[in-house]
C-alpha positions as CSV (number, residue, x, y, z in Angstrom):
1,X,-12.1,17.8,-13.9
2,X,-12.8,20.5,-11.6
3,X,-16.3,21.1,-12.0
4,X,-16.6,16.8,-11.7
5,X,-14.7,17.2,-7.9
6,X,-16.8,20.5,-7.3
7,X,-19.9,17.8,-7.6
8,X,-19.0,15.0,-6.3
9,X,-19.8,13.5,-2.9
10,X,-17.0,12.7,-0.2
11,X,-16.3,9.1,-0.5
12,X,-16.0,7.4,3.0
13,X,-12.9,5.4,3.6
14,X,-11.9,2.0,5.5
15,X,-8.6,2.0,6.8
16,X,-7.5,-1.5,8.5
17,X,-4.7,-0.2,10.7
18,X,-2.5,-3.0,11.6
19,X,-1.9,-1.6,15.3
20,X,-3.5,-3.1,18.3
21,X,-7.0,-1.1,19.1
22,X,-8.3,0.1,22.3
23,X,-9.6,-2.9,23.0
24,X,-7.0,-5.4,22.9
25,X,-7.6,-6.7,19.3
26,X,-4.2,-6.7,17.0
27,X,-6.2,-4.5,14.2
28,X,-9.1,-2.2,13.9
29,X,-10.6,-0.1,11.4
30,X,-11.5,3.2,11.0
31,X,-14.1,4.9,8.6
32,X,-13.0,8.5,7.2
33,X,-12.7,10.7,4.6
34,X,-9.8,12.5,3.6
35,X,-10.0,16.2,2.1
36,X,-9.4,16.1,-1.8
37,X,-9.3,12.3,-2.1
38,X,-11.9,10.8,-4.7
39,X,-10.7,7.4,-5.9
40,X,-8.4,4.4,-4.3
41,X,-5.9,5.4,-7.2
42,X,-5.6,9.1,-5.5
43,X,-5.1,7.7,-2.1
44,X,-2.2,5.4,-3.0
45,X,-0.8,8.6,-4.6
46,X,-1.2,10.6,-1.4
47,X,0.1,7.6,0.7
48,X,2.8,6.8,-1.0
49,X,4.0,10.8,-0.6
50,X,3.0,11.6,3.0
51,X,4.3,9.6,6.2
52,X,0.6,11.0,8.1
53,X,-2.8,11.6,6.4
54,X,-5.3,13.6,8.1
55,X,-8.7,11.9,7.9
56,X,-12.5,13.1,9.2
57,X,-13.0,10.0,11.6
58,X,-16.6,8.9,11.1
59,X,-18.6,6.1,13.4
60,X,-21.6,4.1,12.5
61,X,-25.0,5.1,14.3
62,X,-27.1,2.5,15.5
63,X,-30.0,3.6,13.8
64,X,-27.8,4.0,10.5
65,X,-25.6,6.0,8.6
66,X,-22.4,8.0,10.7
67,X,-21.6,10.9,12.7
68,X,-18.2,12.4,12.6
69,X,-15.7,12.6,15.5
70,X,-13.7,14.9,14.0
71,X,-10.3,15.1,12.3
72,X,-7.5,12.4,13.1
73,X,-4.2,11.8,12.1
74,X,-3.6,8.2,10.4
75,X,0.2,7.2,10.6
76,X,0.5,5.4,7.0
77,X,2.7,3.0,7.8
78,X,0.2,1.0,10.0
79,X,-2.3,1.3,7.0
80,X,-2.6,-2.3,6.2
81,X,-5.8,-2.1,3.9
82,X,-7.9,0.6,2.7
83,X,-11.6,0.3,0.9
84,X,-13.5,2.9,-0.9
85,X,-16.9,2.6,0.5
86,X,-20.0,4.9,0.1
């Protein structure tokens, strides 16, 4: 299993976090990937252990694909839904 995590690519996450944004609106979403984390089933595993996860925030380019804004810490109890994406 290790060599299989020593391969694989770092899956991008969407977080709906059911806290009002910057903007006004009463959710938002942010796109990160969190050290270690593979698969939905590992992140329920890490969020059902850990009141904070600590996520590389990534935004969308205009152009395509994402640049990172660094690491951020997501309070999980305003985690409403979470996606595996690519």
């Amino acid at each position: 299993m290790a060599d299989i995590r020593q391969r694989a690519r770092p899956v991008k996450f969407f977080f709906t976090m059911n806290m009002q944004s910057r903007s006004g609106n009463p959710t938002h979403q942010v796109i990160g990937e969190v050290r270690d984390i593979y698969t939905l089933d590992e992140m329920v595993s890490l969020m059902q252990d850990q009141d904070f996860v600590i996520v590389e925030e990534f935004y969308k380019k205009p152009e395509g694909g994402y640049y990172s804004q660094g690491e951020t810490i997501l309070n999980t109890m305003h985690i409403g839904k979470v996606r595996a994406g690519t």
